[in-house]
N, C-alpha and C positions, 0 to 999 in steps of 0.2 A: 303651228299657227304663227303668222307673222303678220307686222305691223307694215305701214305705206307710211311715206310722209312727202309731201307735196311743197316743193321749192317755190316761191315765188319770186323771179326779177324786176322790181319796182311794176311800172302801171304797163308793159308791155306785150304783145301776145306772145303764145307760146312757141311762133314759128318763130319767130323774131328771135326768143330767147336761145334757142338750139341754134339759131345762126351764130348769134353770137357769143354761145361756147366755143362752137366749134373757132370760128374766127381768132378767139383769144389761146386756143392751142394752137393754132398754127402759128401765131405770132412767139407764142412760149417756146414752141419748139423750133423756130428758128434762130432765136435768144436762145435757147441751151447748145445749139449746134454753133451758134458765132461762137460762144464763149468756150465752150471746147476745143472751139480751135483755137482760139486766143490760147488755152494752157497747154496745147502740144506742141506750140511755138514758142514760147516763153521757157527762155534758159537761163535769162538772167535774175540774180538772186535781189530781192526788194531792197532799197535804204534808208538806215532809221539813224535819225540823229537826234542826239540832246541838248536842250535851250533852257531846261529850269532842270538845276542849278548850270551855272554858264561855266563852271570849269569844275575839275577835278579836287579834291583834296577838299569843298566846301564846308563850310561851317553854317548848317540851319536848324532853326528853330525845330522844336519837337513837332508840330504839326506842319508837313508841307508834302504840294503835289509836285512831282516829279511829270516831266515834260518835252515832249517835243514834236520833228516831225518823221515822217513814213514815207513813202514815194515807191512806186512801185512799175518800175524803167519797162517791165519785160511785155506789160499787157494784160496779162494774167488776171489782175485784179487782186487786192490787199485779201490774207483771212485771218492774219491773229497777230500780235502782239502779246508776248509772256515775257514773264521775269522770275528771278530769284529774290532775298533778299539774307546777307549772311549777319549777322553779327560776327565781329573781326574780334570781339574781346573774349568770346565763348566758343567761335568757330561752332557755331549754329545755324544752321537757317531759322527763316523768324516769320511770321506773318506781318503783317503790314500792322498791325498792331501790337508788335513787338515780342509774341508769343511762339516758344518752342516749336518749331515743327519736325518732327520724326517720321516715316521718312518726308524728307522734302517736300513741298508740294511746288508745283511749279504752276502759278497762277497768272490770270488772263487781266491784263493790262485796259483801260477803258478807251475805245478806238471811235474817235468821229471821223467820220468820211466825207469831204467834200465834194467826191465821186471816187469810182470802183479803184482807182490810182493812187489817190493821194488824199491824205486828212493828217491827222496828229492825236497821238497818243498819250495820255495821262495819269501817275499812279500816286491816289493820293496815301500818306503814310501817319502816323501818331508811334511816334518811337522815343523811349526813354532813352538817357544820355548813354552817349557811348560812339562807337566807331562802327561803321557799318559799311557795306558795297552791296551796288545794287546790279544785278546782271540781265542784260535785256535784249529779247531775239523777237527776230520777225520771218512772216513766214508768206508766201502770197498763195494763188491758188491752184498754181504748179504744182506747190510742194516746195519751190528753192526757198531755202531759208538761209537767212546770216545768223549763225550759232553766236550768243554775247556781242551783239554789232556796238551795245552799247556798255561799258564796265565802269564805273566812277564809284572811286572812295568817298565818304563822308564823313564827318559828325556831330551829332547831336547834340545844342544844348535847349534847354530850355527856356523857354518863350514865346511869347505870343502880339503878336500885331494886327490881329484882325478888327476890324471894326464891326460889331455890332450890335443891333439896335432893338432884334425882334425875340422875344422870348422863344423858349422851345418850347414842346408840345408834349404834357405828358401821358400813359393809357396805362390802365390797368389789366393785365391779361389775365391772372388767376390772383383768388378763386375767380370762374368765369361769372357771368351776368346771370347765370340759372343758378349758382349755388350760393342759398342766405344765409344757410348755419355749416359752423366749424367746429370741430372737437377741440372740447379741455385738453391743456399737454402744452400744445404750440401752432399758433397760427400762423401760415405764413402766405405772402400777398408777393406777386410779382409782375411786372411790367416794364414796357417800353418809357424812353425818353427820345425826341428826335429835334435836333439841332436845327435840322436843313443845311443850308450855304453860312450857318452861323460860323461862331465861334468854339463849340464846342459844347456840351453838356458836363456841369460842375458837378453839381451836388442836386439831389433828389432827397428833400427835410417833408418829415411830418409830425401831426400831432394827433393824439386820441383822445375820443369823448366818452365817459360813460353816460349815457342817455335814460339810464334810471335816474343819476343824481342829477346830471351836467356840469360835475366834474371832470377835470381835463384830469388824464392820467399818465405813467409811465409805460412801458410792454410789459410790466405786470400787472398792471393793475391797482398799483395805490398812487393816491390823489397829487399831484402834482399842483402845486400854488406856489408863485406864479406859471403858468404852463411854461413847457418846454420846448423848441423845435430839437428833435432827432432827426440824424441824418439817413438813408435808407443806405443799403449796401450796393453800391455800384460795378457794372464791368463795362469798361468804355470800350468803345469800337473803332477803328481804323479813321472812321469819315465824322468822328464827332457825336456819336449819337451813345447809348447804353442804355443796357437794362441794369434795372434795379430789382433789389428785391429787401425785406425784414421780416423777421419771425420774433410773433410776438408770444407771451406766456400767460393768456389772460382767463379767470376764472370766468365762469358760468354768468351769462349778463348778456346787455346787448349793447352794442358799442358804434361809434363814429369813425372812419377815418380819413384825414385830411391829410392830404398832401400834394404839396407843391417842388417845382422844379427851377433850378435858374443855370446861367448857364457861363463862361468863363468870362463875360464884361459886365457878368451880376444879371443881365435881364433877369427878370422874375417872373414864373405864370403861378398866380397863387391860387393854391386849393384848386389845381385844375384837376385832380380825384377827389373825388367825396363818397363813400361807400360805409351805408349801415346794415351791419350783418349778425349774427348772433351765436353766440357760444353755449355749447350743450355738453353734460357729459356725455360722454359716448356709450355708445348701447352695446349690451354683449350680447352677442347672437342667441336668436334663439332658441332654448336649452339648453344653452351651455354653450361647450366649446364648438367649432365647427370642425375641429379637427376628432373624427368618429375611431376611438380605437380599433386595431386589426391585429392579426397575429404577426403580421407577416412586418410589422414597425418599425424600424431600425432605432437603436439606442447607442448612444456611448452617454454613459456615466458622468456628469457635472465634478462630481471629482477628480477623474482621471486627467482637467486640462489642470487641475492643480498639485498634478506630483510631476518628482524626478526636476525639480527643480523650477518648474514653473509658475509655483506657488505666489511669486514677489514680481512685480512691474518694476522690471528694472532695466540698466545697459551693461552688461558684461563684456569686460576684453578677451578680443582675442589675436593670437600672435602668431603667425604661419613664417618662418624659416625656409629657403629654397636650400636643397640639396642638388643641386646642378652646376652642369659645366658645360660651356658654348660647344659648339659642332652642329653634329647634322641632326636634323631636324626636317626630316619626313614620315611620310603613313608607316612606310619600311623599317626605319630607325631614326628611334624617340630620343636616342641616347645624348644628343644635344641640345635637348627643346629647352629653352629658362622663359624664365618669365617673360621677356620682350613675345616671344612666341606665344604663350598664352594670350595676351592681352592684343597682340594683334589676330588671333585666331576670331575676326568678324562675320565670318561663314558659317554657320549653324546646321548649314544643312546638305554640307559637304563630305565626303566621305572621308574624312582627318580632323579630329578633335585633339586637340594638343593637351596633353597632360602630362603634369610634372610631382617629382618627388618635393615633398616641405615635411617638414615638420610640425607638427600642431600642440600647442599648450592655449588652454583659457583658464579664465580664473576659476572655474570647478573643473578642470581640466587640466592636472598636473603634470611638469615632465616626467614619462613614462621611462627615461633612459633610451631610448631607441635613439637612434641617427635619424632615422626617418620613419615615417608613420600614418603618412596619407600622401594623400595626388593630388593637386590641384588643376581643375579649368576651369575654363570661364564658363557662364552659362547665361538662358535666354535666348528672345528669338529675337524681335526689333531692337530694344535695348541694345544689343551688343554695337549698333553702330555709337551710341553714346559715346562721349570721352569718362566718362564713370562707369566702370564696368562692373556686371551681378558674377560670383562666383558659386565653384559647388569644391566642396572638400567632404574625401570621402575616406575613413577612416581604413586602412588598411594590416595586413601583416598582423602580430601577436599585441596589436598592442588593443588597448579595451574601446567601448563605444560610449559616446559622450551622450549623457540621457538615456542611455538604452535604443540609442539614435548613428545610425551609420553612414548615413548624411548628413552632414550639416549646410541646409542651401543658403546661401549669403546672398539677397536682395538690395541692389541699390534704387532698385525706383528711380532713375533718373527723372522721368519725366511727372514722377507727382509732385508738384509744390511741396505739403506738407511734410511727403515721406514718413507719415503713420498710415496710410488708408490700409493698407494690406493687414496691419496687424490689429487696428482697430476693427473691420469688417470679420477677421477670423474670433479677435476676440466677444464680440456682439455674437457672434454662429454659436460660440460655445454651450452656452444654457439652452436655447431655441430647441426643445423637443422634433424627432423625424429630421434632422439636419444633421449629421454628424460633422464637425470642425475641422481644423487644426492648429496646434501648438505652434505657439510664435516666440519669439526672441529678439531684443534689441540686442545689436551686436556693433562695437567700434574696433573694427580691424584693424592689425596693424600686421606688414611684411617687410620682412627683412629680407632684402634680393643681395648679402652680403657688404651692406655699408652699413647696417643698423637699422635698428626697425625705426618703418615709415610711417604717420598715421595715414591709413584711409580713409576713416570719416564712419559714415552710422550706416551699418545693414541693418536689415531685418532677416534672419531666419522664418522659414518657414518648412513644418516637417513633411519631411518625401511620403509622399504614397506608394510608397512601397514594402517592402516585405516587413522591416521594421515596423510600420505601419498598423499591419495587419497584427504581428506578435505583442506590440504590444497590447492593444484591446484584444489580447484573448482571442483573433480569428484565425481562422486556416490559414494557413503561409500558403498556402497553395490557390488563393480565390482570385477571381478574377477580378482588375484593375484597370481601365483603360482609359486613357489622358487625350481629350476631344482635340484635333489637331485641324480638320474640316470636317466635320461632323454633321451631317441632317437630316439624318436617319432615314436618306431615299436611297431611290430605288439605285441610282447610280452611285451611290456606296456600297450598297450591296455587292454591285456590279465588282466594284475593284477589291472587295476583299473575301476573294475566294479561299475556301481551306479543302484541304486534306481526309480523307478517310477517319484520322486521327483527328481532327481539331486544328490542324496546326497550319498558319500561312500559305498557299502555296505560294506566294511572293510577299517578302515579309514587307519591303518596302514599299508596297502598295499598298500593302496595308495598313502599315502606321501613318502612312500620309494621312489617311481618317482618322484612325483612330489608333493610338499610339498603347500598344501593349507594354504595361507595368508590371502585371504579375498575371499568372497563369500561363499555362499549355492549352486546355481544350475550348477553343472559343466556338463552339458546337451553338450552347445556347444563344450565345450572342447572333450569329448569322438563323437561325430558328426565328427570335425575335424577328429581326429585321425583315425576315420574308412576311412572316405574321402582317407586322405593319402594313407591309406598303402590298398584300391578298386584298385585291378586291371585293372576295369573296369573304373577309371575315370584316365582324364593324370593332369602330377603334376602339368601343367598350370594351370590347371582349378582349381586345390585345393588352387595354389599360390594365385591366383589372387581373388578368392571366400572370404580365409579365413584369408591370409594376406597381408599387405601393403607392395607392392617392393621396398619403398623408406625405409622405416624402417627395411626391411631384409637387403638389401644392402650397406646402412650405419653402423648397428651392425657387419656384418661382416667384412668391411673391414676397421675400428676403430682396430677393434678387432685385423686384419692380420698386422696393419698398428704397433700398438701399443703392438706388440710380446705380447698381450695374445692369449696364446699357450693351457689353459687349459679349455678351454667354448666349451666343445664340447657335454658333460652328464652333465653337472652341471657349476655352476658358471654365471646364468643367469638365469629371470623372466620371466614369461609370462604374459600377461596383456590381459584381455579378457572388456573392459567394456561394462558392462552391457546392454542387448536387443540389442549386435552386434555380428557379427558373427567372428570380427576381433581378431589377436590376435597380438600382438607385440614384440617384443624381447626387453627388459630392461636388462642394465649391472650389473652386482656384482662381487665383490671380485677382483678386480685387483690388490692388492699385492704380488703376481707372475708376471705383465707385464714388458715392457721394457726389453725383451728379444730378442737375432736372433737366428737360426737355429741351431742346433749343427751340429761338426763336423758327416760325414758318415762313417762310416768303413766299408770297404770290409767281415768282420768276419762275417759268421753266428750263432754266440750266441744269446744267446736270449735277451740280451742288446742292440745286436746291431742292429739286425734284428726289436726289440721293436720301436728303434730310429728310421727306414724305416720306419716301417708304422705310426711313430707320424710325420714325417716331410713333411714340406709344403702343399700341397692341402691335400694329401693323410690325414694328423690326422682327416678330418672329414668323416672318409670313415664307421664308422660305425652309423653315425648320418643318420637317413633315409631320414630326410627332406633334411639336409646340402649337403649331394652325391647327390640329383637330383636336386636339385639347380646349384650346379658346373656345371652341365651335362648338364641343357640348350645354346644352341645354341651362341654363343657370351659372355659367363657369364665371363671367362676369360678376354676381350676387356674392358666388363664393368667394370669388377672387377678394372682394370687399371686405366680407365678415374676417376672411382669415388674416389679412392687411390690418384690420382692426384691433385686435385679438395679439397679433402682435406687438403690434407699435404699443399696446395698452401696457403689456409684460415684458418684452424684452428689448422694444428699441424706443427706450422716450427718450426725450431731452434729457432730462436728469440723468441717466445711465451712461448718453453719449458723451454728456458732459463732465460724468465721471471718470470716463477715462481720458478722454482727451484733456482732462485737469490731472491728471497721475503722468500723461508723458510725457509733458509741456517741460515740466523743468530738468527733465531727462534729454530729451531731444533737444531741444533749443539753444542749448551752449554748445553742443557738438553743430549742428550745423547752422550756426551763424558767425562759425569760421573754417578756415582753410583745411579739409582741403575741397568741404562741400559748396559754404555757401555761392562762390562765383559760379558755380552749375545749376543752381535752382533760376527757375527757367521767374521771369518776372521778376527774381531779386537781387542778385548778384552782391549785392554788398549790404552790411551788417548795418546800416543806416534803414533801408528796407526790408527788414523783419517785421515791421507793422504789416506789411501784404502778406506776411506766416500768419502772423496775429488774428490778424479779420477771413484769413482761410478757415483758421482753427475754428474761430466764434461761429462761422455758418455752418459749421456742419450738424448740429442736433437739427435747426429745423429746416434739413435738408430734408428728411425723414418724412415728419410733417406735410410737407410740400409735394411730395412724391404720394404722400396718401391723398390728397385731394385734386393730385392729375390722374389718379385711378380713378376716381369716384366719377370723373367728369363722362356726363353722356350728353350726345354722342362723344364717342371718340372716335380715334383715327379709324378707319376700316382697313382690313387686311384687303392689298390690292386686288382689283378683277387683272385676267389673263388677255391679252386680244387674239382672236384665232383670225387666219386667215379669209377675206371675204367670199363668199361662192357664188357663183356667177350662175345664174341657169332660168330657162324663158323672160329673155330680156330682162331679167331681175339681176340687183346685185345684196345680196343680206352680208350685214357685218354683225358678229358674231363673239360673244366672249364668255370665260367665267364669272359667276361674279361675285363683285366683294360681300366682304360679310364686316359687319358692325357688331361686336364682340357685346354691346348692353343694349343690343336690340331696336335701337332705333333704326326708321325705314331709311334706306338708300334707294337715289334717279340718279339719271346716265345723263351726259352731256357729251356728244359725237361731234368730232370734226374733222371734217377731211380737207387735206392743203396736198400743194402743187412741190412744196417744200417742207422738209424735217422739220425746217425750226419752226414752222408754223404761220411766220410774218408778214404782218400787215402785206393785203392785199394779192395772198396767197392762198387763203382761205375761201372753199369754194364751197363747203358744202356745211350746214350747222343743224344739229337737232339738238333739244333740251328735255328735260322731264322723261327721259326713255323711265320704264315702270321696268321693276326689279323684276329678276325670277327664281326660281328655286336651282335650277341647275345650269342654264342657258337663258341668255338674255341676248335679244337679236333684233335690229333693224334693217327692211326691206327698202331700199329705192330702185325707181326705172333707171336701167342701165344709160336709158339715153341721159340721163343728168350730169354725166360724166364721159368725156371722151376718153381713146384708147391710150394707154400709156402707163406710166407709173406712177401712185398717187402712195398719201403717206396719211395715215389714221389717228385720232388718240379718242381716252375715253375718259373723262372725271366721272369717279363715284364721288354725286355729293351727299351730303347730311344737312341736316336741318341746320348747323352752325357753320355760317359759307368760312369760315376759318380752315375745319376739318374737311377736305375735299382730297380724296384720293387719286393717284396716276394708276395707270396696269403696270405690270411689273415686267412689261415687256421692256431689251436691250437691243439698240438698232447703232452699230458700227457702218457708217460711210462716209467718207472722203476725210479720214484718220478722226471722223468728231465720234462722241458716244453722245445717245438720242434715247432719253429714258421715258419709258412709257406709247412708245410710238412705234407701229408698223408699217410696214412698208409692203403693197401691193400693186398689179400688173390688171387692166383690162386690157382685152384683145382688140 
């Protein structure tokens, strides 16, 4: 059955209207033929100069737009302006708001045209003090570009000359406008501040009312006389604007809050939030827990994270000695590799890992007499281009195993601010029932490459999943392990990792590109699974419940949602198969990205932001095969909730978080708020700016918090619809797609557009329908083919929800004329 929808062109008849389509592609298509020929003419490359700042070597204030002009000789017509920006004192690239970027991002310059030739370029920046160069190319629609046409050193000091007059504007994003009541623990409120053309966004201060008494109080709760302004926690933005956020600790009641924003020449909007909401204890599911015991359960033992040395929260040293001497130093022969070789070994995934002889002593780790006694390399996969390098020492020859431990992996976390999240998240895993952990270690390294040992600064260990692993909890040495490398448990994974009669690779390298073999020979069950899965013919209950354990799915996921790891979706997580079972388990890794919420949304469809749609909330595991029919079952939403509850009640409060990140604080913090970390912590570089560690530290308990009540939020994001190709047939054309799905059940409509052009733009848009009605497997719109003339047109489709915030893209990917075009297909009438 299909739907009609009937175009109307203002007050005009319908012959008229078909003339003049037709009219306006002829005119289109003789415009795309000028200008094609304009770019198979056009050899010369565009020119871009700079006018703000007027010379080299300047000295500007922290906030300023960089500027100039563009010109574009050949005919071609202008398409991009990019740049870099490095920090000179860290040899980093940085964002326009002075933050790490790994790898690089090379980012789009803001280009007004005063026609298709020539306009001027502008990138506005908010950079802390320091030395900086900014690198900037242009590119027309040829293709000729001037690679860095523009290159100018500067530096940064602080200051500001703006005049202004108009306060900013401030919004509260969460909790959202549907939800009145918050769980006892920690509350926590987030939102927008926007500046405009101001001066910049200061400070975001508030106060709280209890509305039983109408006393003003503090974020916990007892009465404040005279009241207080508190300040909210801020993250400014490039252009002046920032979000804020605070987590409050307030008992059971019902409360007020105010707050106001002002902005760097003091304007003031006061009490532009006002929001009264209420505090409840939290409910335990019910019956009990929601996690339903099974045989099939996985356990490690709450004591086992407190032997062999793990007992005390502490920093232990340790000492690595090189055993080396210079030469050659290839895959062929190692016999020359020293350290300079390790640490330039920035290829991870080349067929030459450089590893060298040292010697190992730590402080429970005595010298053993040996000459040498392990090997060192470097290890990681992005991190290695850091100037702070992660290592792995692995204990070799007659000498003994540290812990009962044959590796010991040495973590620098370069890019976490804090440089606990790894060990803090592994620690929080530990107690968490149906999770099994890992053992962690603060570690201050020091190597001696033959002048006397050097400090490097604070790792964290974190234990291998490997055979040690398994011996030590009492399992098979022999079970299967495997380390998610691009993992999505589809059908084209299957595809690449075929095996053997035996179980075994038939190309191994293909196969750890998915999924990286740690222990075992027979990976029989594993590809079994995987076919299971993605059988049409069987449902994904039956796979669920066959091949794994619902207490251990359900706990790694919502740790996982609870605990803002946002990137475990193709990697950054184990599989655990042991041996003679069919079962398989999800094991954590790499949490030095968590302790994050949601980003802001923007309305823009760039490919940044449109990118942000499909990674936010439900939706980022929309391309995980296993993860999207999971969501998809019946209730998974409800449960999703109770067992997020259930936790945050027992194993992740405030208090807890705050107990440990108040046990590492005076461990950590003297070691890196000096040489040879602090100048690499990305936001602080110098020991004067530890207060930006300080207020990391403090936000993380009601990071937790905050992450519970962007679960709870309905609607949320929908997992994307698919767009399928349109089908043309009796003068019809039907466009056609998958469609989303809303994880807590709220209804999703379709909003269709068809343009002339990808990006969509003003006055390219030819065709519009709203309100399309959802359907179970297929959702489809018919129009008369005449409504569109012959050629190539280009589609998109929003799933929206009842909150126009929450509105989804398809997850379709359209590459042409080198742009990426997210959510938009590209078809052909005859």
């Amino acid at each position: 059955m299909t739907s009609r929808i009937n175009l109307t062109y203002g007050r005009f008849s319908l012959s008229w209207d078909i003339m003049n389509i037709l009219t306006r592609a002829v005119l289109l298509t003789l415009a795309v033929v000028a200008q094609v020929h304009a770019q198979s003419n056009d050899v010369e490359a565009p020119v871009l100069t700079l006018q703000a700042p007027s010379a080299d070597n300047a000295t500007l204030q922290n906030e300023f737009i960089f500027s100039g002009t563009v010109t574009d000789t050949g005919g071609s017509g202008l398409r991009e302006v990019r740049y870099l920006l490095k920090d000179l004192d860290s040899s980093e690239f940085v964002s326009p708001g002075g933050v790490v970027e790994s790898p690089r991002l090379l980012r789009t310059a803001d280009l007004a045209l005063s026609n298709a030739d020539n306009g001027t370029w502008s990138i506005p920046v908010i950079l802390p003090e320091g030395r900086y160069r900014l690198y900037v190319r242009v590119r027309d629609q040829a293709g000729n570009s001037v690679v860095w046409a523009v290159r100018t050193t500067f530096s940064i000091e602080d200051g500001s000359a703006i005049v202004d007059e108009t306060a900013p504007v401030l919004a509260l994003v969460q909790p959202s406008s549907a939800i009145d009541t918050l769980t006892v623990g920690a509350q926590n409120f987030i939102g927008t501040a926007n500046d405009g053309d101001g001066s910049g966004v200061a400070r975001v201060f508030y106060i709280l009312k209890n509305l039983a008494d109408s006393n003003y109080i503090d974020d916990a709760g007892n009465v404040d006389s005279p009241r207080v302004l508190r300040d909210a926690t801020l993250s400014l933005a490039a252009d002046g604007s920032a979000d804020w956020s605070l987590s409050l600790n307030l008992p059971a009641g019902r409360y007020r809050l105010y707050a106001s924003v002002a902005d760097q020449q003091n304007n003031t909007n006061w009490w532009a939030v006002r929001r009264d909401f209420t505090v409840e204890e939290s409910t335990p599911p019910p019956g009990g827990s929601v996690f339903i015991p099974a045989a099939s359960d996985i356990v490690d033992p709450l004591a086992f994270y407190q032997q062999d040395g793990y007992d005390t929260v502490d920093v232990i040293r340790m000492d690595l000695a090189t055993r080396t001497s210079a030469g050659t130093c290839t895959s062929e022969d190692e016999s020359g590799c020293t350290l300079d070789d390790v640490l330039a070994d920035v290829d991870g995934d080349d067929d030459f890992t450089v590893d060298i002889p040292v010697k190992f002593i730590a402080d429970d780790f005595p010298d053993d007499g040996l000459e040498s006694n392990a090997g060192l390399r470097q290890r990681g996969a992005s991190t290695r281009k850091a100037p702070q390098k992660s290592f792995r020492v692995r204990l070799t020859g007659d000498t003994s195993l540290w812990r009962h431990e044959e590796r010991i992996q040495l973590n620098k976390h370069p890019y976490d601010q804090s440089r606990i999240l790894n060990k803090l998240s592994f620690d929080l895993m530990a107690p968490i029932p149906h999770l099994p952990s890992l053992r962690t270690q603060f570690v201050n390294l020091w190597i001696d490459d033959g002048d006397g040992p050097v400090d490097q600064g604070l790792f964290t260990h974190v234990e291998a999943a490997k055979k040690e692993y398994l011996i030590n909890r009492e399992r098979d040495r022999d079970d299967n392990i495997y380390k998610a490398e691009f993992f999505l448990f589809s059908s084209s994974d299957l595809a690449e990792m075929a095996i053997d009669a035996s179980g075994e690779p038939v190309d191994e390298a293909r196969f750890n590109s998915r999924l990286e073999i740690e222990r075992g020979d027979d990976h029989s069950k594993l590809i079994e699974m995987l076919a299971a899965l993605n059988d049409p013919n069987q449902s994904f209950e039956s796979v669920l419940d066959r091949y794994f354990n619902r207490n251990n799915v359900l706990t790694w996921l919502t740790v996982n949602m609870l605990m803002g790891q946002q990137d475990a979706v193709s990697h950054n997580y184990f599989l655990y198969n042991p041996l003679g079972t069919e079962k398989f388990y999800f094991l954590p890794w790499d949490y030095d990205g968590t302790f994050r919420t949601e980003a802001s949304l923007s309305t823009s469809f760039d490919a940044a932001a449109s990118r942000n749609r499909l990674n936010w909330g439900y939706a980022r595991f929309w391309e995980n095969n296993f993860i999207s029919q999971y969501l998809q079952l019946p209730g998974m939403h409800q449960a999703l909730i109770e067992a997020a509850e259930e936790l945050r009640a027992n194993y992740l409060t405030s208090a807890i978080i705050s107990s440990l990140t108040d046990s590492y604080t005076p461990l950590v913090r003297p070691i890196i708020s000096s040489e040879p970390d602090i100048s690499q912590i990305g936001g602080i570089r110098s020991p004067e700016n530890m207060g930006v560690w300080d207020a990391r530290i403090a936000s993380l308990p009601g990071t937790v918090a905050s992450n519970l009540q962007q679960l709870k939020r309905s609607p949320n994001m929908p997992l994307p619809p698919y767009l399928k190709a349109p089908i043309t047939s009796s003068g019809d054309v039907t466009f056609w797609w998958t469609p989303a799905f809303e994880v807590t059940g709220k209804p999703v409509s379709y909003d269709l557009q068809v343009s002339s052009s990808p990006e969509f733009s003003v006055g390219t848009i030819v065709l519009e329908a709203t309100g399309i009605a959802d359907r179970a497997e297929r959702v489809e719109l018919t129009i008369d083919q005449a409504e569109l003339p012959a050629g190539s047109w280009y589609y998109r489709v929003l799933a929206r929800t009842s909150d126009p915030v929450l509105y989804q893209i398809a997850s379709n990917a359209l590459s042409e004329g080198g742009q990426s075009y997210l959510g938009v297909r590209r078809f052909t009438l005859p």
